[in-house]
N, C-alpha and C positions, 0 to 999 in steps of 0.2 A: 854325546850331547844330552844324557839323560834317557835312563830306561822308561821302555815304552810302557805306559802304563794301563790304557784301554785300546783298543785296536777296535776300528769298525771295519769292513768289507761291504761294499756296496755292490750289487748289482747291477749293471748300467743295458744288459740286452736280454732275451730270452737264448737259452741254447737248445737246441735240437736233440746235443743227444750228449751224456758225459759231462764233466767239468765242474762235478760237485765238488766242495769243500769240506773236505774229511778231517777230521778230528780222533784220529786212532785208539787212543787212550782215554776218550770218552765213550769211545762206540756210537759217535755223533756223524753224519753227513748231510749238508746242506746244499739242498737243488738250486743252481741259480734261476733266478726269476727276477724280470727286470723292475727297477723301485723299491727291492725290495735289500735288506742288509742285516750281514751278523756282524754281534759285537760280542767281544766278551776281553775280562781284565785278564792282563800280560803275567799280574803278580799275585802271590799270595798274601792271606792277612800278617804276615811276619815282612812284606817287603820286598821279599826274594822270587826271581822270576818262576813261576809257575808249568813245571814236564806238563801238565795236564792238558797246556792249552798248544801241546804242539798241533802243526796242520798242515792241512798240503793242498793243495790246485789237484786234482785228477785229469788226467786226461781228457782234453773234448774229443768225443767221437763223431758230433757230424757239427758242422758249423763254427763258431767263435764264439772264444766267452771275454767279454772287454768290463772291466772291474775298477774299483775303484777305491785306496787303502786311507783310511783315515787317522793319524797316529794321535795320539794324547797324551803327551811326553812329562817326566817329572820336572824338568828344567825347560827354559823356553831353547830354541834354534838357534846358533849365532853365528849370523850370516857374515862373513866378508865382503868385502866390496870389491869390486872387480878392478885391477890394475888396469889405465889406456895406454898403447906404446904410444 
């Protein structure tokens, strides 16, 4: 339904211990802290989805990490309607 084209990550809690947000092929990692969010574009300047911006959740070692993904898509969603029996 249309490549994602900015991605934000929000923070929604504090964590105790673990559950950053690694970006390997940046050598980037982000603490979660609540209020607070990354963002960065999905694509490159040619269009094409971006290796650079793979990521990953780490592990939480004490506590929970509760998040929140915001997408920015090329094309808009398109929803169906739900059939009633």
């Amino acid at each position: 339904q249309g490549q994602r084209l900015v991605t934000v990550f929000v923070y929604l809690n504090d964590v105790a211990g673990g559950g950053c947000t690694h970006f390997p092929k940046l050598g980037m990692r982000f603490k979660p802290s609540k209020g607070t969010a990354v963002m960065w574009y999905n694509m490159d300047r040619e269009g094409r989805p971006d290796p650079q911006t793979l990521h990953a959740g780490e592990p939480v070692a004490d506590g929970e990490k509760w998040g929140m993904n915001i997408w920015l898509r090329a094309r808009p969603k398109e929803w169906k309607a739900a059939r009633s029996s």
